[in-house]
N, C-alpha and C positions, 0 to 999 in steps of 0.2 A: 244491559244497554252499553254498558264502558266495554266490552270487551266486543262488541257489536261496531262502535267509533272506535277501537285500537283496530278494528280488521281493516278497516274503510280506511282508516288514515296511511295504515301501509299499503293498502292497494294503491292509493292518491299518488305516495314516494313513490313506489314502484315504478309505478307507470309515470312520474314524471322521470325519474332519473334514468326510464327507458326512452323517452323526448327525447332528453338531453341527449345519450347515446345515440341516436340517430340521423340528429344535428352535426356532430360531431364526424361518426363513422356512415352512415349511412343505416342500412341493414345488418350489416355485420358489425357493426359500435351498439346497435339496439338489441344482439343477439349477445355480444357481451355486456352490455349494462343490465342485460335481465339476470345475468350467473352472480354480476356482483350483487346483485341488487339481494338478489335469492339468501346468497352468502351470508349480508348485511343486517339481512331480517331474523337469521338464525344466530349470528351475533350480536346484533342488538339486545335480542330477546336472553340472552344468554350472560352475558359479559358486558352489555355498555353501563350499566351502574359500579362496573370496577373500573370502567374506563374512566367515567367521570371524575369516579374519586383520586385516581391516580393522578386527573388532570390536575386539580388544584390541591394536591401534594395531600392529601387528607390520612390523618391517623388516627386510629381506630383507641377509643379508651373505655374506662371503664370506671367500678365504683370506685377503684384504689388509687389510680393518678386524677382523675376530676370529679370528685364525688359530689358536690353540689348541681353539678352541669348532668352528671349522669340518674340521680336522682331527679332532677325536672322531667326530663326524659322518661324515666319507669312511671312516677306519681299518674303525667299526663297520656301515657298509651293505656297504664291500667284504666284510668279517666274513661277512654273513649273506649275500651272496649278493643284493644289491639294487643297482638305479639308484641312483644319488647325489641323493636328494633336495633340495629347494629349504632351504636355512634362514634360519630367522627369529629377533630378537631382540627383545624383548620388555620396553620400559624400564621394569620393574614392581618393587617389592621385596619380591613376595612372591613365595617361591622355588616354581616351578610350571612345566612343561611337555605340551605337548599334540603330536600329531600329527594332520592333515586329507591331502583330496583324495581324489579319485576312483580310482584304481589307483597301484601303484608305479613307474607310468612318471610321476606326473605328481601323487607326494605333495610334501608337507612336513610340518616340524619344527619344532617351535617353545619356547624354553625365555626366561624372562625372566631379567633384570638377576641379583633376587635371589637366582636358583636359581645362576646361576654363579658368584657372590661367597660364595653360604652351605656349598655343597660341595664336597668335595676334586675332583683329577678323576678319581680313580677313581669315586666317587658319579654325577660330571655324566655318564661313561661309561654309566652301568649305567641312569642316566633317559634317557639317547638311545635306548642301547637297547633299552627297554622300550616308547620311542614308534615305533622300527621294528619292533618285535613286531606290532604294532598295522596298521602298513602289510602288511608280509610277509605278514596274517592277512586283509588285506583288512576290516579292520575302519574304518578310517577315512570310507569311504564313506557305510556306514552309521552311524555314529553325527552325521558330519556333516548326512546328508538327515535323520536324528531330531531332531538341534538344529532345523534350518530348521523341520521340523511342527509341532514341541513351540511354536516361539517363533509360529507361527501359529495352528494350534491354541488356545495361550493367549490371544490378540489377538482368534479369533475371541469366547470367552468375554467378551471385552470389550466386546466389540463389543454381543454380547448385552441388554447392560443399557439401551444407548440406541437401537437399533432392532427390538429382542424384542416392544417393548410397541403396535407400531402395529398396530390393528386391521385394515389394508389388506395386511397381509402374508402373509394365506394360514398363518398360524401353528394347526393346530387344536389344540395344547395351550396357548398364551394364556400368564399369568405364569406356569405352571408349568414350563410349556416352554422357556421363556426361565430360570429360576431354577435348572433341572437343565445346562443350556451353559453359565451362569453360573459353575456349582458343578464340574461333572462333565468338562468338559470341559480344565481344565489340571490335575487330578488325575489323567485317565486320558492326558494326555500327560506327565507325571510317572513316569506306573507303567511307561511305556515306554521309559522314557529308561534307567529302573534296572533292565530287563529286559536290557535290550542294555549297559549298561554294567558290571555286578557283576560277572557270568561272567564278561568279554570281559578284563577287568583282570586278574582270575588268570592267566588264559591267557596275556593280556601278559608278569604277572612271572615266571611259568616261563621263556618265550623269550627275554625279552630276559635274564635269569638265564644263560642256556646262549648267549646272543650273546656278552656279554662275558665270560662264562667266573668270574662269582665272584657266587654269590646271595647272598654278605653285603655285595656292595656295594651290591645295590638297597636289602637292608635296612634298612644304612644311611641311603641316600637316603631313603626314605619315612619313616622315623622323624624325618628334619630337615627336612622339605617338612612334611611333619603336625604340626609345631610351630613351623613360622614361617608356615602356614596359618593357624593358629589368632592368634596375633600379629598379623599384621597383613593388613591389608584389600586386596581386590582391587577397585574400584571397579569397572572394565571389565566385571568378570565377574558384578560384583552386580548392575548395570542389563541385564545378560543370562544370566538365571540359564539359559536354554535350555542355553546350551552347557558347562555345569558340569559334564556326563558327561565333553567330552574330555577333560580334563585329567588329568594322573595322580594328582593327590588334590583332592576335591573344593575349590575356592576361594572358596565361600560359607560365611558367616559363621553360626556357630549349628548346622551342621549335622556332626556328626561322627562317628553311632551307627551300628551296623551293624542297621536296623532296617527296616521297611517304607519309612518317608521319605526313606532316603541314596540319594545318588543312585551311591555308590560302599561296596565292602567297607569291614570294619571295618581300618583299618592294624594294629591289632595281629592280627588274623588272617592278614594279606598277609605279615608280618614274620615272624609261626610258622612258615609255610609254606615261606617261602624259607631259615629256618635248618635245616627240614625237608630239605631239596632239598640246602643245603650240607653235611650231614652224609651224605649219599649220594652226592655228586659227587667223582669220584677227584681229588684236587691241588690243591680250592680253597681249602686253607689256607694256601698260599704264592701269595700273588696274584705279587708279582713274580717268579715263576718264570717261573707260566703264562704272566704279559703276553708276555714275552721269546720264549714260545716257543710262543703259536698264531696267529701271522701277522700279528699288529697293527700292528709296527714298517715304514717304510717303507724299501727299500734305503740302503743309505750311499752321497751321494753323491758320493763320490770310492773309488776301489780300494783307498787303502792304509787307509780308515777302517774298522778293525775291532771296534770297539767299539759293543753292539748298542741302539739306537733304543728308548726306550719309547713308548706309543700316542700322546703328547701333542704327539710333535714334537720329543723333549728327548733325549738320551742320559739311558740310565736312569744306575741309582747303584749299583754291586753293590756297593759295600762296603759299604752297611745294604740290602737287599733285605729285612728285618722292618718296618720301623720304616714303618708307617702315613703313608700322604702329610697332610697338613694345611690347610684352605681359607688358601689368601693371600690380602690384603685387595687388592681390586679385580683381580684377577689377568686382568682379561679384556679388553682391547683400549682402556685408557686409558691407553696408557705417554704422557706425555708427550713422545718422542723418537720415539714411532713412528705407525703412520696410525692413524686416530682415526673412530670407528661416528659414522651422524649423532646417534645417544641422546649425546654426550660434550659 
């Protein structure tokens, strides 16, 4: 079925940024917006999850420079039943994470600086796995080749204004023609972006809800993304609004409503929803029960070590198993004493 909606969705770009093309040049703007388009689809499908990540600067690590951040990551793809995705880190401080690529043989993950300084790791948990929600779902694909259209798409509109107006262009709608590619063309790669991403993100927080085993900790999580969102600024992502759908709350500035213009639900509806979901789910009110005991922890690696592993990497703590974990200040691969991300 997913791969049924990725054919249809690109047929939709296609043929609109073949519209566009024809608005613009006429026949011959619609015979070249088909070659790009063709082009677009093979590149997309190929290369825009490296584009993505090049956009917001992202570097690739591992168990050795983030080993707490990289272990949530392996615990929760084992979890769900996935390849071990590529991860990325992202020197940004506004707290955000995304997932890209073309199937789960050959995704990635990506969360910035802010996001793992600003939440506990039960939080950082439940945003991981909300971005393998997203993979498992085969959604990644898609919203990736959407970004790449959307950010073309828009570019064509641009394009518009400076070679719309030649009369040698075979254009039969003239300024008109050109002022509706101008206007219509990155509003209806707009309407696309939020078509494929509002639904796709619910979906997310159910799964990745039921990956990590506690829907108050995504809620959590989105409640302090959707407020250091709003604080502070994503530059990367504002000079590429195209890709503002991946992320798990939107990173553009000014936009926060759950209305026709978002490009993502309202967070307080995502957050009902999941307290919705925790009040039906048997045992999620003892998270460190659950952790201990739905597969998270990794063997102990000696025989006589019987004391059991929480997900992070750490011996849990039973003697408060209540007491809410709390974000440490820089908690994430800048020890002084030990190896150090190239972001340090």
């Amino acid at each position: 079925m997913n791969t049924l909606r990725t054919a249809m969705l690109l047929a939709a770009m296609t043929a609109l940024f073949m519209g566009v093309g024809f608005l613009i040049g006429g026949t011959g703007g619609m015979m070249i917006a088909l070659v790009v388009a063709a082009g677009t689809n093979l590149f997309s499908y190929w290369n825009a999850d490296k584009m993505v990540l090049s956009m917001n600067h992202a570097i690739e690590v591992d168990e050795k420079n983030a080993p707490e951040y990289y272990a949530i990551v392996r615990g929760l793809a084992q979890r769900a039943g996935l390849p071990m995705p590529r991860t990325y880190l992202i020197d940004n401080p506004q707290p955000n994470a995304f997932a890209t690529g073309r199937n789960p043989q050959n995704a990635a993950v990506a969360a910035s600086t802010g996001l793992l300084q600003a939440l506990t790791h039960e939080e950082v948990a439940a945003v991981m796995a909300h971005e393998l929600a997203h993979v498992q779902h085969r959604d990644t694909l898609t919203m990736t080749i959407v970004a790449t259209f959307a950010g073309a798409i828009s570019m064509l509109g641009n394009f518009a204004f400076f070679f719309g107006g030649n009369r040698d262009n075979n254009n039969p709608f003239g300024f008109v023609g050109v002022l509706v590619a101008m206007i219509v063309a990155p509003f209806a790669a707009m309407v696309v972006q939020m078509a494929v991403s509002r639904t796709r993100e619910y979906e997310a927080d159910r799964r990745g809800a039921e990956i990590c085993g506690h829907p108050l900790w995504l809620a959590s999580a989105l409640d302090k993304i959707a407020r250091g969102a709003e604080r502070i600024r994503n530059p990367d992502a504002e000079r590429n609004p195209a890709t503002a759908h991946l992320f798990i709350i939107n990173p553009l500035s000014g936009e926060r409503m759950d209305n026709l213009f978002s490009t993502h639900p309202s967070t307080e509806n995502r957050i009902a929803a999941l307290q919705a979901m925790a009040r039906e789910m048997p045992g999620a009110g003892n998270p460190s029960e659950t952790t201990r005991s739905q597969g998270w922890a990794p063997a102990p690696r000696q025989a006589d070590e019987q004391q059991p592993s929480g997900p992070w990497g750490r011996p849990a703590q039973p003697q408060t198993p209540a007491e809410p974990s709390r974000p440490k200040p820089n908690p994430w691969g800048r020890n002084p004493t030990g190896p150090k991300g190239p972001w340090s």
